[in-house]
C-alpha positions as CSV (number, residue, x, y, z in Angstrom):
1,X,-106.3,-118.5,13.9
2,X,-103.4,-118.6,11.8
3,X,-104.8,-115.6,9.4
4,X,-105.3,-113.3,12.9
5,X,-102.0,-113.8,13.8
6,X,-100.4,-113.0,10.7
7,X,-103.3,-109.6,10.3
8,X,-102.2,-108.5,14.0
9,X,-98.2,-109.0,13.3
10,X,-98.5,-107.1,10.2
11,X,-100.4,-104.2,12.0
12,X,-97.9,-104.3,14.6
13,X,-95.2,-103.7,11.8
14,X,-96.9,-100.6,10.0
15,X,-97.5,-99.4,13.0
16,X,-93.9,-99.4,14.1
17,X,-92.9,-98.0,10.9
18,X,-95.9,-94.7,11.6
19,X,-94.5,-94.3,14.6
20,X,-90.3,-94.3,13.4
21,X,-91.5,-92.3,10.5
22,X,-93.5,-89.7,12.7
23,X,-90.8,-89.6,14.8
24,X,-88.4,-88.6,12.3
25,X,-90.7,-86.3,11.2
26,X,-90.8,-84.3,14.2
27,X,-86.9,-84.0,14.4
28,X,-86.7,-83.0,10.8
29,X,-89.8,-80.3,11.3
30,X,-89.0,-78.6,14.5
31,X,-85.4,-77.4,13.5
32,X,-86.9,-74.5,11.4
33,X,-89.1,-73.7,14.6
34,X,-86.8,-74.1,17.0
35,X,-84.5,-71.6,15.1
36,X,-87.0,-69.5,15.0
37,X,-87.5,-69.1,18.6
38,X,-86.4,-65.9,20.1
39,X,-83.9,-67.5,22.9
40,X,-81.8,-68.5,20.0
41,X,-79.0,-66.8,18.2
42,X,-79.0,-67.6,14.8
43,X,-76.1,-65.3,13.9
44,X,-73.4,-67.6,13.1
45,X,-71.3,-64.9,11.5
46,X,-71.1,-61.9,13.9
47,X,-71.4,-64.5,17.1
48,X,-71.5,-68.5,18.1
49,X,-74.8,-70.1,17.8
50,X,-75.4,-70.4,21.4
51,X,-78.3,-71.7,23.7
52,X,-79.3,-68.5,26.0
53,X,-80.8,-68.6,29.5
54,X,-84.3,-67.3,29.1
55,X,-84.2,-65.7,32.2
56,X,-80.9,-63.8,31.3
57,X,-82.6,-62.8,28.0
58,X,-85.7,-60.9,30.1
59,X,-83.3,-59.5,32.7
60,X,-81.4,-57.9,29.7
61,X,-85.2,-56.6,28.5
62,X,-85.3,-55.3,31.7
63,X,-81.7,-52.7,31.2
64,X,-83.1,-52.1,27.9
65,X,-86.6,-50.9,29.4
66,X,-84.5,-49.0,32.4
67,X,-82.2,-47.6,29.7
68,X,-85.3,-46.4,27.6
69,X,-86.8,-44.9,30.9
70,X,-83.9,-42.4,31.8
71,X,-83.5,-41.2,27.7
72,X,-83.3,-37.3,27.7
73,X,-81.3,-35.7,25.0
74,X,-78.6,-38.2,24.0
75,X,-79.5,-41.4,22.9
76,X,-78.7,-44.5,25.0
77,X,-79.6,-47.4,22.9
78,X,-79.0,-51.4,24.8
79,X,-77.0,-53.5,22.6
80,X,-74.5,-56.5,23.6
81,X,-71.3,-54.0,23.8
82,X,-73.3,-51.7,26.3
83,X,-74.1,-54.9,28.0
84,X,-70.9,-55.8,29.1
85,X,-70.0,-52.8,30.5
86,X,-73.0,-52.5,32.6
87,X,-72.6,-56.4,33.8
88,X,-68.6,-55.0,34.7
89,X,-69.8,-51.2,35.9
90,X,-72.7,-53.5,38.4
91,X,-69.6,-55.3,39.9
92,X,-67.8,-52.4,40.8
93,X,-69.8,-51.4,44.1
94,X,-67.7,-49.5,45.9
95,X,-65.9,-47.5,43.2
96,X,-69.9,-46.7,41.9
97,X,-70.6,-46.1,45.8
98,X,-67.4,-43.6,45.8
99,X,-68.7,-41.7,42.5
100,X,-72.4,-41.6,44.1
101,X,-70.7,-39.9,46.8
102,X,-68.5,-37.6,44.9
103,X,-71.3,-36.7,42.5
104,X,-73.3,-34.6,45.2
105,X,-70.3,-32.4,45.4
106,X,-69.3,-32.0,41.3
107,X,-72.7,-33.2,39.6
108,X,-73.8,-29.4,40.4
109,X,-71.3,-27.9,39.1
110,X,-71.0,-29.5,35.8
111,X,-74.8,-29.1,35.3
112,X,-74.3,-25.3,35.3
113,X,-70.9,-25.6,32.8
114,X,-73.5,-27.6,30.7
115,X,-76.3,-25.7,31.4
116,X,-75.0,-22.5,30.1
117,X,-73.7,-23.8,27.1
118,X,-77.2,-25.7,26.4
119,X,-75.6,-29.0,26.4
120,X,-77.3,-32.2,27.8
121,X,-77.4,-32.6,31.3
122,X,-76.0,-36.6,30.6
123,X,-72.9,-35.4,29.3
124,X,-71.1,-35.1,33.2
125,X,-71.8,-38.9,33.5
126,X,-68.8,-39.0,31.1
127,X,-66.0,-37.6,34.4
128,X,-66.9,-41.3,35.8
129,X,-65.3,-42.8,32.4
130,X,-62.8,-40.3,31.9
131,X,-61.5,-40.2,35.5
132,X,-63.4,-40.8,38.2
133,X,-64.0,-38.0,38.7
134,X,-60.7,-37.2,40.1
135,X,-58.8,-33.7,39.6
136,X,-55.3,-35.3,39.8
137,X,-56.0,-37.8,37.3
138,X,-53.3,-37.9,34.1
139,X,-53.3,-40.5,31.8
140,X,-50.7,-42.4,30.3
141,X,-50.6,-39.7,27.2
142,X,-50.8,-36.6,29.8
143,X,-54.1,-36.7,29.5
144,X,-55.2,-34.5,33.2
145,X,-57.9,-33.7,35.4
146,X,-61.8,-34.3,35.8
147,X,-62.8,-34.0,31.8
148,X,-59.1,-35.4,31.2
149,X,-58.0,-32.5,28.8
150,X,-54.6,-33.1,26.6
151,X,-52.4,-29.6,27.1
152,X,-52.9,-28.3,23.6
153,X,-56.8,-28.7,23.9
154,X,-57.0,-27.2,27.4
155,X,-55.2,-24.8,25.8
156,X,-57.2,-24.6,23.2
157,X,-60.5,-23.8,25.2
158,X,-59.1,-21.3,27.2
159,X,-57.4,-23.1,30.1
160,X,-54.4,-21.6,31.6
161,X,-51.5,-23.9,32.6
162,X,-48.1,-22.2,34.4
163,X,-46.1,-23.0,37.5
164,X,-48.6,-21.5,39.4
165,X,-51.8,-23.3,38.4
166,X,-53.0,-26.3,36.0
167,X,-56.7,-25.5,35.4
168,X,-57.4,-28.8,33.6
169,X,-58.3,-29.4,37.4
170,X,-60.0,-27.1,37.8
171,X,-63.5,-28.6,38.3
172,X,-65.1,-25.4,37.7
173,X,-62.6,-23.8,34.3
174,X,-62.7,-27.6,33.3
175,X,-66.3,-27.9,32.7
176,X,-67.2,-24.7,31.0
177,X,-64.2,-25.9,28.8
178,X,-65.9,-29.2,28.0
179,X,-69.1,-27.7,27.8
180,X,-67.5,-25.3,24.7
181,X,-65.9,-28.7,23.0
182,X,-69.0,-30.3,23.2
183,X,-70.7,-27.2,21.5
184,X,-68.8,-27.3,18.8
185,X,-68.3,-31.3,18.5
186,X,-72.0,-31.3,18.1
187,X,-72.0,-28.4,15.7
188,X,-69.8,-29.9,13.3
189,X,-71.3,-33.5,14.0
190,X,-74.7,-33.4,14.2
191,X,-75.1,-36.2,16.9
192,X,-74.8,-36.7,20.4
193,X,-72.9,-40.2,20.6
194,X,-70.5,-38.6,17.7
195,X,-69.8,-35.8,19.7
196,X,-69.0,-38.0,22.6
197,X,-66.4,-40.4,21.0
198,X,-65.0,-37.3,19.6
199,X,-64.3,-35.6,23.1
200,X,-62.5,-39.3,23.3
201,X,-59.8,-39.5,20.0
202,X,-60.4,-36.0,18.6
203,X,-63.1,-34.3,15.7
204,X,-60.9,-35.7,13.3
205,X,-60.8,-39.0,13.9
206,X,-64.9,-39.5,14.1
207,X,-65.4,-37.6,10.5
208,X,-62.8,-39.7,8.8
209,X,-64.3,-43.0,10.5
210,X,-67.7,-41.2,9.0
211,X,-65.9,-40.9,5.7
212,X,-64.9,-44.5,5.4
213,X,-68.0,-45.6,6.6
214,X,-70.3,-43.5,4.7
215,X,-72.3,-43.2,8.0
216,X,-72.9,-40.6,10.5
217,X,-74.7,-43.4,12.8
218,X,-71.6,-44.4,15.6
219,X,-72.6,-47.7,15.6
220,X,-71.5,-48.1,11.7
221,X,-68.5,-46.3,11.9
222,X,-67.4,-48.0,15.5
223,X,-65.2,-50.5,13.2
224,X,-63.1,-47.4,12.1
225,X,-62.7,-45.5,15.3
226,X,-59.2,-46.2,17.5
227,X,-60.1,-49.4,19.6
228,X,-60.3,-47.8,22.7
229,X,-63.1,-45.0,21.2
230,X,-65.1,-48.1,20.2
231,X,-65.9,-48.8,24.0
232,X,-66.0,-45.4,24.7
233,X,-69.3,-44.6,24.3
234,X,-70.7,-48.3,25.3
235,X,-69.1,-47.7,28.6
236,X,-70.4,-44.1,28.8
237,X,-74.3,-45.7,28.3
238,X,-73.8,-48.4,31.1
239,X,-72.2,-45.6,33.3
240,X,-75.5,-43.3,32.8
241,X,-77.1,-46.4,33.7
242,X,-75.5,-47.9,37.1
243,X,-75.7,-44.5,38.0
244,X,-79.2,-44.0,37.6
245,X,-80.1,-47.7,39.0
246,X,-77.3,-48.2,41.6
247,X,-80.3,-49.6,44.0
248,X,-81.1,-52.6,41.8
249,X,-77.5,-53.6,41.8
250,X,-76.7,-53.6,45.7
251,X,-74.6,-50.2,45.5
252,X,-74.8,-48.1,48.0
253,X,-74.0,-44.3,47.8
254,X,-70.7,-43.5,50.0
255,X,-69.8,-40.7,52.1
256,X,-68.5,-37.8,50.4
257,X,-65.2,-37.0,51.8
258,X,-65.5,-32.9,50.4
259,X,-67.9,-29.8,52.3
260,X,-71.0,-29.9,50.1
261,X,-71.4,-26.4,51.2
262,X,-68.6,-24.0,50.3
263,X,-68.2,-20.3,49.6
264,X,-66.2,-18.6,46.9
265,X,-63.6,-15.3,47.8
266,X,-62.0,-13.5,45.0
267,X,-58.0,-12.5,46.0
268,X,-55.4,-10.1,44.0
269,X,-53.0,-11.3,46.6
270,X,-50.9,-14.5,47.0
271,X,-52.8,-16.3,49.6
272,X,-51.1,-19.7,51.5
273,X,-53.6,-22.5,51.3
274,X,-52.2,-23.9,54.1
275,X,-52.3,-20.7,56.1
276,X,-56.2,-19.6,55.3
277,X,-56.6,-23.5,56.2
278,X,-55.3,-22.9,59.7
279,X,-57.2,-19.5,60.2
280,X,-60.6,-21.9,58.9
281,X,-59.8,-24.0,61.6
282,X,-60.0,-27.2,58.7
283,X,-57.3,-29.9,57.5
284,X,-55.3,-28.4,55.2
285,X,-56.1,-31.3,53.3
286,X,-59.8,-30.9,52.8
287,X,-59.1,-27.3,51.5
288,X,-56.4,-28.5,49.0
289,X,-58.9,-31.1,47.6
290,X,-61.9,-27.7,47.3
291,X,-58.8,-26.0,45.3
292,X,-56.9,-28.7,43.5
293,X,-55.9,-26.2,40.2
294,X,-53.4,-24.8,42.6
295,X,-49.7,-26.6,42.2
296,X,-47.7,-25.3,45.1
297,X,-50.9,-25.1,47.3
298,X,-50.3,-21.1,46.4
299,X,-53.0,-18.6,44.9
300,X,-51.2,-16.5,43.0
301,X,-54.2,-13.7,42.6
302,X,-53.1,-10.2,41.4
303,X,-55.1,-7.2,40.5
304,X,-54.7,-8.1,36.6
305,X,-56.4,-11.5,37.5
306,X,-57.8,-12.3,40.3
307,X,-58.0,-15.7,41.4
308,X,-60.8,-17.4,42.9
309,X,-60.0,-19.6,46.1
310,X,-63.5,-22.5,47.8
311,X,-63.7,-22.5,51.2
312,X,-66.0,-24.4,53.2
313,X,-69.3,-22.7,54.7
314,X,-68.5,-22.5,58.1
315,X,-70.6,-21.1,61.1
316,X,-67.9,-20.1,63.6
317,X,-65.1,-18.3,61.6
318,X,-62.5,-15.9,63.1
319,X,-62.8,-13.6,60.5
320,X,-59.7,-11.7,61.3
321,X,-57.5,-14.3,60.8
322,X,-59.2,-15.2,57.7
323,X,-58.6,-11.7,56.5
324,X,-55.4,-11.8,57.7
325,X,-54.6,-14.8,55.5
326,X,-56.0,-13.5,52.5
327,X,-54.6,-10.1,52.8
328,X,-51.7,-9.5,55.2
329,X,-49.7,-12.6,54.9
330,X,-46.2,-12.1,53.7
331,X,-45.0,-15.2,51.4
332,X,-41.4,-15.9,50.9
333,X,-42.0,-17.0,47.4
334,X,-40.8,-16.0,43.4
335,X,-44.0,-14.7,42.3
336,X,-42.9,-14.6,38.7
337,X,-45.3,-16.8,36.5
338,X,-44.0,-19.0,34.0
339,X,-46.1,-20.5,31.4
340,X,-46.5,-24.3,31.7
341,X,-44.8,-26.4,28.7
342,X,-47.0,-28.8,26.8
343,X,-47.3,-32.3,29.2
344,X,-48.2,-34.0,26.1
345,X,-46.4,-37.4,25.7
346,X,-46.6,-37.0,21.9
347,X,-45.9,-33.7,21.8
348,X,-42.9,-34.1,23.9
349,X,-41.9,-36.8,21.2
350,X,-43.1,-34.7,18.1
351,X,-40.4,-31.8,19.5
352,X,-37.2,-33.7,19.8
353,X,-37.6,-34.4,16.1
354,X,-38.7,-30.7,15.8
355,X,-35.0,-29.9,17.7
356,X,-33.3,-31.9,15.2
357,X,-34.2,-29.8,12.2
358,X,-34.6,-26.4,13.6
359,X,-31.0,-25.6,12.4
360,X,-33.0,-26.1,8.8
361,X,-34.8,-23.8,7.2
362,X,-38.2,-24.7,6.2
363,X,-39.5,-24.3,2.4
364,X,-43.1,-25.1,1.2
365,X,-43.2,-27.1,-2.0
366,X,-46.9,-27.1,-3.4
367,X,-47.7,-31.1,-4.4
368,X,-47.7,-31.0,-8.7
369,X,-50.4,-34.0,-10.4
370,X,-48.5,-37.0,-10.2
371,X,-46.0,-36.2,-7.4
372,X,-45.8,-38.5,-4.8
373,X,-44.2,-38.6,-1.0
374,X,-40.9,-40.6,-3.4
375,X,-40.0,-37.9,-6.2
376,X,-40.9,-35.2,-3.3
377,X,-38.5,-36.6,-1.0
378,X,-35.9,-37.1,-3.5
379,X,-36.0,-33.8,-5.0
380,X,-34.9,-32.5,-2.1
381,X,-32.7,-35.3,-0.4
382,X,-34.5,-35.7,2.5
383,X,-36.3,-39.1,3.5
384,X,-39.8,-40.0,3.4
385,X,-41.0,-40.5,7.0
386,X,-39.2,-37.5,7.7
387,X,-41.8,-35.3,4.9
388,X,-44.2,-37.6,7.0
389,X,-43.5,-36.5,10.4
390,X,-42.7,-32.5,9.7
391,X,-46.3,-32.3,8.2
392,X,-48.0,-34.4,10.0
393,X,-49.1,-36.9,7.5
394,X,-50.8,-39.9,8.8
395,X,-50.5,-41.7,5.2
396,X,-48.4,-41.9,2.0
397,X,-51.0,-40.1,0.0
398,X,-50.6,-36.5,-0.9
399,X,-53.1,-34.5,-3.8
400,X,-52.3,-32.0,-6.2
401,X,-52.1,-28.4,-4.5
402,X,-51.5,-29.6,-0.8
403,X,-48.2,-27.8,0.6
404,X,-45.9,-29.4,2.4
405,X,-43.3,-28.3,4.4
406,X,-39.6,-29.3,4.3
407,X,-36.3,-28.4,5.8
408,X,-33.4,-28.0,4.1
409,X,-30.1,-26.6,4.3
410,X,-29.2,-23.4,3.3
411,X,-32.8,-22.1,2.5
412,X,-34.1,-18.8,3.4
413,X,-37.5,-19.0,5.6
414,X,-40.3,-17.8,4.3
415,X,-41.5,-14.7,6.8
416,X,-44.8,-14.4,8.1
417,X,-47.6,-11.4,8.0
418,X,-46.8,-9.1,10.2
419,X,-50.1,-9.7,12.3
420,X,-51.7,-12.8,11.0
421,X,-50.7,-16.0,9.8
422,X,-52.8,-17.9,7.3
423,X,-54.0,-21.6,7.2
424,X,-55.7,-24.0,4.8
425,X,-58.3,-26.0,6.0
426,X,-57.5,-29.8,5.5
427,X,-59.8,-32.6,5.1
428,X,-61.1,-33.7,8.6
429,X,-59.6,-30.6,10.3
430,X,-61.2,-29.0,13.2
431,X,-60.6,-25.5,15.1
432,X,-59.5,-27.0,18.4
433,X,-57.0,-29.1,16.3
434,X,-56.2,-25.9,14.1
435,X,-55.8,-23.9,17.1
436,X,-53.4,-26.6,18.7
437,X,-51.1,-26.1,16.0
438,X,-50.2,-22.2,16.8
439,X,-49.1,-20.9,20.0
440,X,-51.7,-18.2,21.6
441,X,-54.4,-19.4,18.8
442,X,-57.6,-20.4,20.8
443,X,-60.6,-21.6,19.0
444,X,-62.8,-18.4,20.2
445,X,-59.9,-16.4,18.9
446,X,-59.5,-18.3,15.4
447,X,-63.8,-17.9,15.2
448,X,-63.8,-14.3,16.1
449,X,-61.0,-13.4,13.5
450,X,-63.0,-15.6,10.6
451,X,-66.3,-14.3,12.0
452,X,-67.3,-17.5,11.9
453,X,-71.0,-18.5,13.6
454,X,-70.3,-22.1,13.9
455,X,-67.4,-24.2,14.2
456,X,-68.2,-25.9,11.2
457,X,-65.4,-25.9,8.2
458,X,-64.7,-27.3,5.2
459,X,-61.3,-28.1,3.4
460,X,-59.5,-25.2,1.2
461,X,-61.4,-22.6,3.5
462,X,-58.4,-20.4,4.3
463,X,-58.2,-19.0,8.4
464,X,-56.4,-16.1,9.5
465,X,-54.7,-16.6,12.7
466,X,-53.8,-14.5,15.1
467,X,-50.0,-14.4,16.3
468,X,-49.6,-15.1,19.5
């Protein structure tokens, strides 16, 4: 009795040990497994080791499989930065209900700008980012209109800008301007999404990012691009997206306050918006918003250059008045044009240095091999930041051979070709920066004079550029 009480208690005890053993066992075992599972983040450098919802992970399956579904020309790849925009672009119902409204009435006319230019239909998705596809939109830089152009790149690309009209909003002038920038972004860069962030912080700025990164992919240069490029393009891809699956998010397309169906007259005259508005029989509103390009609600048409004026396509119109309007009216206004200033906040603070030294006279010194931004500076008396600032320089570092100007006292000016004025391609230049740099350049203009097929370039090319 004695010996089968003392066999069962010492079962009991190795089987209590099995049991703490096995148990410990498991614990130990299932933490390589468990990492392993594809719920689980196991990045602990980039991001937290966090526990996901599996149902968020399949939803977010889901936007990659939508995203994949709507790919045409430019790439739209799902990755956690694209996420959150689409999770903040989903909440924003009634502005994506506005733009799903407005897009009947612009989305047409930016697929022909595009269209004509052979540039991917995706591209206008971009007005939603850049403005809302507003006209009046400026940004905080100067920045203004639909595509947001800065002064000297509307300029640039053929935009006129005087007291009489801004055509940066100019729906119509504004896209075939983008469409040429996007051209020649994707000439010189080879890929879409480069393009894209270029059209955001410049050409210049995506092939140095490219250079530091030794990359053309943007996801490997994002870390070099300006901060707000970086969520450029992730917020472009969730914009293409909400647009295309508005439904599955609740948003429901708005009322477009603009006539979807308009007509377009050609005038040499100066033509009252608000009068041909009266003679329509519309609120003068409604045809200020068809024309917004026009700044005192003016066309100022003449036989050199006629202007082009929308009007909405009405079935009862009392054509005499309309004629009237466009032909007979008598304005009591100073039809002189003046050429519009640059609006450019940086400009604006780049010129009252400029006014400082324009009493100066500028001399080009030509960098020797061991020169720096110092000796430079000091062979001439003049201060560092200010060699910085005159040429543009966004570093310390200068090479053997690169001129630089500098203004002196006392110091005859160097003249100019009587016709053409040359220029030395820099590192990371393009031709719409180029051509922001002299008045009356454009980049057609600098391509025709350099016969050049492409905008492509390469530094110590030499440009000749046209005067004014």
């Amino acid at each position: 009795m004695i010996k089968k009480l003392l066999l069962t208690s010492v079962c009991a005890l190795i089987g209590c040990i099995s049991y703490s053993f096995a148990q410990q066992k498991v614990k130990i075992d299932s933490l390589p497994k468990f990492q392993e599972n594809i719920f689980i983040n196991t990045d602990t450098i980039s991001v937290p080791l966090i526990y996901e919802n599996p149902l968020l992970m399949g939803q977010n399956y889901i936007y990659k499989l939508r995203l994949d579904s709507i790919v045409k020309t430019v790439p739209l790849p799902y990755n956690e930065y694209v996420q959150q925009y689409i999770d903040i672009y989903a909440k924003r119902k009634d502005l994506f209900g506005k733009m799903m409204g407005l897009s009947n009435y612009y989305f047409p006319i930016f697929d022909k700008a595009l269209k004509d230019f052979n540039i991917p239909q995706e591209i206008k998705y971009l007005t939603i980012v850049e403005s809302q596809m507003n006209p009046h939109a400026i940004s905080r830089v100067g920045a203004t209109g639909i595509w947001q152009f800065m002064f000297g790149t509307g300029k640039a690309y053929g935009l006129k800008m005087d007291n009489f009209v801004d055509e940066r909003k100019d729906p119509i002038q504004a896209s075939y301007a983008a469409a040429q920038y996007f051209r020649d972004a994707y000439e010189e860069l080879g890929d879409w999404l480069l393009a894209i962030a270029a059209y955001n912080c410049g050409k210049g700025a995506v092939t140095r990012a490219m250079a530091k990164a030794e990359s053309r992919d943007f996801w490997e240069i994002r870390q070099f691009l300006p901060k707000e490029t970086r969520n450029y393009v992730p917020a472009f891809i969730a914009a293409v997206y909400v647009m295309n699956y508005s439904g599955k998010h609740q948003i429901t397309p708005q009322t477009c306050s603009l006539f979807l169906k308009t007509d377009t007259v050609q005038t040499n005259h100066f033509v009252s918006l608000a009068e041909l508005a009266k003679a329509l029989n519309v609120d003068e509103t409604a045809l200020f918003a068809l024309n917004p390009s026009y700044k005192k609600k003016i066309v100022n048409g003449t036989d050199e250059e006629p202007k082009r004026i929308i009007i909405p396509k009405l079935r009862d119109i009392d054509y005499a008045g309309v004629y009237d309007a466009l032909y007979n009216a008598d304005l009591d206004v100073n039809m002189r044009v003046v050429q519009a200033s640059t609006d450019d906040v940086r400009d604006l603070r780049k010129s009252r240095i400029r006014q400082a030294v324009t009493h100066h006279a500028a001399i080009i010194h030509q960098v020797s091999a061991g020169q720096s931004l110092n000796t430079v500076a000091n062979k001439y008396g003049v201060e560092v930041q200010d060699l910085r600032v005159w040429n543009g320089l966004k570093s310390k570092t200068i090479v053997p051979g690169q001129r630089l100007k500098i203004f002196a006292k006392n110091v005859n000016r160097l003249k100019a070709p009587v016709s053409f004025l040359s220029y030395t391609v820099k590192p990371g230049d393009t031709l719409s920066e180029i051509a922001e740099k002299f008045n009356g350049a454009t980049v057609q203009s600098i391509k025709r004079d350099n016969r050049l097929s492409k905008a492509g370039l390469h530094a110590g090319m030499i440009l000749r550029i046209s005067k004014g």
